[in-house]
C-alpha positions in Angstrom: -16.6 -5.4 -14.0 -14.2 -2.8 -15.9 -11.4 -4.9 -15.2 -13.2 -8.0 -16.3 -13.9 -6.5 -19.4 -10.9 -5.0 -20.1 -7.7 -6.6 -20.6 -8.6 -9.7 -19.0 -10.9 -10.4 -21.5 -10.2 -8.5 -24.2 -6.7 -9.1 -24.7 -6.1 -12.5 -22.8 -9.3 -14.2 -24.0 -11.1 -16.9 -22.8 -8.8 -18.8 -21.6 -7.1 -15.9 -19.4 -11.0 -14.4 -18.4 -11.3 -18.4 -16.7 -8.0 -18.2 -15.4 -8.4 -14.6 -13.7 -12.2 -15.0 -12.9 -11.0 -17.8 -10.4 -8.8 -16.1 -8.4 -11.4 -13.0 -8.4 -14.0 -15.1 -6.9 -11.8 -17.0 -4.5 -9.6 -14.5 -3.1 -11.7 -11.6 -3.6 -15.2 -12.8 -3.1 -16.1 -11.6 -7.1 -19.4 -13.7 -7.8 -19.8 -14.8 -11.7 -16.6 -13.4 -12.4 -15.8 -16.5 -14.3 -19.0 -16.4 -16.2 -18.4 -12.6 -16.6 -15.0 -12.3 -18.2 -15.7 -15.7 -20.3 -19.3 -13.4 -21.9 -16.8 -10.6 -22.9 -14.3 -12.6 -24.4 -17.1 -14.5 -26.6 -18.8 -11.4 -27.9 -15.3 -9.7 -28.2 -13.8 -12.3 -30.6 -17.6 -12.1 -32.5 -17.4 -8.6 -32.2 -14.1 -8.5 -33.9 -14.9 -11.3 -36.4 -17.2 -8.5 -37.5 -16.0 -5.3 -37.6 -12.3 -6.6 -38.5 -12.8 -7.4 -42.2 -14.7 -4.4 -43.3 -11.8 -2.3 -41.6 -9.3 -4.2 -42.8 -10.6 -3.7 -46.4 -11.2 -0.1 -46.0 -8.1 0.4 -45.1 -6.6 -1.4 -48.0 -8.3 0.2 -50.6 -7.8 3.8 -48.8 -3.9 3.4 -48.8 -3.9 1.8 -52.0 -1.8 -1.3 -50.4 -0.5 -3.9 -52.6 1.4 -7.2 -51.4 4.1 -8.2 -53.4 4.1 -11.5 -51.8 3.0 -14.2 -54.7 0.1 -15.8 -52.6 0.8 -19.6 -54.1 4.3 -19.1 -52.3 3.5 -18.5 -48.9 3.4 -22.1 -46.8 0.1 -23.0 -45.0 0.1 -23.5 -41.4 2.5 -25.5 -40.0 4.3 -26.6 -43.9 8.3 -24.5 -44.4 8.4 -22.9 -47.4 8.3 -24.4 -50.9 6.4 -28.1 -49.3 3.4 -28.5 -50.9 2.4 -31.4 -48.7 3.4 -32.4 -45.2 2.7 -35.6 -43.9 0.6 -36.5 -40.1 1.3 -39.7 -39.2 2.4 -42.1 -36.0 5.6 -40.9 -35.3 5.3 -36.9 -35.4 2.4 -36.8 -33.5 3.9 -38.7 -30.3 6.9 -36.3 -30.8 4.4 -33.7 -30.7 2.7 -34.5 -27.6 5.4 -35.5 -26.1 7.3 -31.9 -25.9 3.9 -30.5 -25.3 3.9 -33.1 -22.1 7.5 -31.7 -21.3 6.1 -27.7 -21.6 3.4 -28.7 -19.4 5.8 -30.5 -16.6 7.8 -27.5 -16.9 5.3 -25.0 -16.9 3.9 -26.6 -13.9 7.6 -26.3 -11.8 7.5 -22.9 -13.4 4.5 -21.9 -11.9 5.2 -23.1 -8.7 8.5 -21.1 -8.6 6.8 -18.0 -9.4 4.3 -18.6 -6.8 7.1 -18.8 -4.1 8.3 -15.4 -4.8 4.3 -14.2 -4.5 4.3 -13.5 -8.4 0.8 -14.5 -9.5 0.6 -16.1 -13.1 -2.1 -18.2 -14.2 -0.6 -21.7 -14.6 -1.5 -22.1 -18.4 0.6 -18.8 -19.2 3.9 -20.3 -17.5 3.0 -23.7 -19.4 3.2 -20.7 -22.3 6.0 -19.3 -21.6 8.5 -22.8 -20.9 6.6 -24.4 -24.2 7.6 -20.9 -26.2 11.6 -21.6 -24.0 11.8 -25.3 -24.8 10.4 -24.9 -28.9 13.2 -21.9 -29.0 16.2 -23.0 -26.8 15.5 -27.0 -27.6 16.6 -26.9 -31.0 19.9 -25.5 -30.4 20.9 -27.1 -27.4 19.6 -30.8 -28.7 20.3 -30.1 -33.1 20.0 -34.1 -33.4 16.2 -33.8 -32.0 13.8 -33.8 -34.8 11.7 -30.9 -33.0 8.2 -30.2 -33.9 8.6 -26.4 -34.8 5.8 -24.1 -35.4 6.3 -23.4 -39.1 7.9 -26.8 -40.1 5.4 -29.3 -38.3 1.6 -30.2 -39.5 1.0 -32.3 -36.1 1.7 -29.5 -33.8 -0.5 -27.1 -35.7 -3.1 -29.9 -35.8 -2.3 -30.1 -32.0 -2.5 -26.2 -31.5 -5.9 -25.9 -33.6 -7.6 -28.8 -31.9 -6.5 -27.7 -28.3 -7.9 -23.8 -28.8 -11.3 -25.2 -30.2 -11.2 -27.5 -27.0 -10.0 -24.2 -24.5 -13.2 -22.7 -26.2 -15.6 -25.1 -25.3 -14.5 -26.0 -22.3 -15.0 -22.1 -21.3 -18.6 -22.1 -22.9 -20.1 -25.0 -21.5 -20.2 -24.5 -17.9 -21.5 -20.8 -18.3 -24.5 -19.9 -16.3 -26.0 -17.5 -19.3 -29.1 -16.6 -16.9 -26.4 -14.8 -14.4 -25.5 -12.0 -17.3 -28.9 -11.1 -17.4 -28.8 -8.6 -14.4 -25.1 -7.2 -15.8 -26.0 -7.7 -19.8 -26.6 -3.2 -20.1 -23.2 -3.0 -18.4 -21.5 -5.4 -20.4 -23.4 -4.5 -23.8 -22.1 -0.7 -22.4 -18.4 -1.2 -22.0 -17.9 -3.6 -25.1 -20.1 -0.4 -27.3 -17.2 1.9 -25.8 -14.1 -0.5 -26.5 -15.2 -1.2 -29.8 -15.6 2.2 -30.7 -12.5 3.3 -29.4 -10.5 0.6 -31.1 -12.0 1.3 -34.6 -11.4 5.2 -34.2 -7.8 4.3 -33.5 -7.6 1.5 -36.0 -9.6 3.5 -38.6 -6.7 5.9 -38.7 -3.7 4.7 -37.8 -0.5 6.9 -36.5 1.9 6.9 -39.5 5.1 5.2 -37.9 2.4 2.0 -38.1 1.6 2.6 -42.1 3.8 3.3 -44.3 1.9 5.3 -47.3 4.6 6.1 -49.7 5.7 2.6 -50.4 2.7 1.3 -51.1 3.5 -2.0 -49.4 2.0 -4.1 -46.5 
C-alpha cells in the first residue's frame, strides 16, 4: 500500500499507478492494486489542484517575486515565439500522428529489448523515452523533415492534450470505487502525511532553490 501510494502514484500518476498495479497483481498476487494506485493518483492531482495555488501565491507575495517576463510575449502552447496564430489543419496532423505511430513502433522494440536483459519498464514509458529520442535526434539527423516539435507545433499539443484527458478516463472508468472502501482510512492516512510533508518542504524552500536577493522568478 505504501509503495502504491508513494511514487508510483504520486509521482508517475495514473497512467504509471495502471501500469505498475498490473504487474503487482499478476506477479505478485497484489489484489486491487490497479484500483489502488489509480484512487491515489486521482485525489493526489485534486489534492494538489488545491493546495498548489494558495502556496504558490504565498510564496510570491512572501518573497516579493516579480517576473520580468512581458506576459503578451510568451507563446501559448505549442505556437514559437512572436506567432500569434498557428494553424491545425490536414497535413500537420497526419505528420503528427505519424511520428507518434513511429515512437510507438519504437517504443514497443524498445521495450522488448529491455525486457530481454530482465530490466522491467512499463511499455508506455519506453514509448516515452524513443518519442522524447526521435522529437530530439530526428530533427538533426533528417533537417529537410518538417518535424512536429513541442514548442513550434499546435497539432501535437492538440494530440498531447487530447491523449492525457483520454489516459485519464480510461484509468477512471474501470475502477471498482466499492473496493477502496475497506482501504479508504489507510489511503485518506498516507495522502494526509504526504501532503503535509510536501507543503512543510514547499512552504519553505532551501535557498539554493529561491533566490531572494534578486527578486526574480
Amino acid at each position: 500500500m505504501g509503495v502504491v501510494g508513494g511514487t508510483v502514484s504520486m509521482a508517475g500518476g495514473p497512467g504509471t499507478a495502471v501500469a505498475w498495479g498490473q504487474v503487482l497483481q499478476d506477479s505478485y498476487g497484489i489484489d486491487s492494486a490497479i484500483n489502488i494506485g489509480t484512487a491515489f493518483a486521482t485525489f493526489g492531482m485534486v489534492i494538489g489542484g488545491l493546495l498548489g495555488g494558495p502556496l504558490a501565491a504565498r510564496l510570491i507575495s512572501r518573497h516579493q517575486l516579480e517576473s520580468q517576463a512581458d506576459i503578451d510575449s510568451v507563446p501559448a502552447m505549442g505556437m514559437g515565439a512572436g506567432e500569434r496564430q498557428a494553424e491545425i489543419n490536414y497535413d500537420s496532423m497526419l505528420r503528427t500522428i505519424l511520428v507518434i505511430f513511429i515512437a510507438v513502433g519504437m517504443g514497443i522494440a524498445f521495450d522488448k529489448l529491455l525486457t530481454s536483459i530482465n530490466f522491467l519498464l512499463p511499455e508506455f514509458a519506453a514509448c516515452m523515452i524513443t518519442g522524447m529520442f526521435l522529437i530530439n535526434v530526428g530533427p538533426k539527423l533528417l533537417p529537410m523533415v518538417n518535424w512536429p516539435l513541442p514548442n513550434k507545433s499546435k497539432s501535437l499539443s492538440l494530440m498531447s492534450e487530447l491523449s492525457v484527458s483520454l489516459v485519464l478516463v480510461m484509468s477512471l472508468m474501470p475502477m471498482k470505487w466499492s473496493i477502496l472502501l475497506d482501504v479508504g482510512p489507510t489511503i485518506l492516512l498516507i495522502l494526509i502525511a504526504q501532503s503535509v510533508l510536501v507543503v512543510t518542504v514547499a512552504a519553505d524552500p532551501p535557498p539554493v532553490f529561491l533566490d531572494t536577493n534578486s527578486r526574480r522568478m
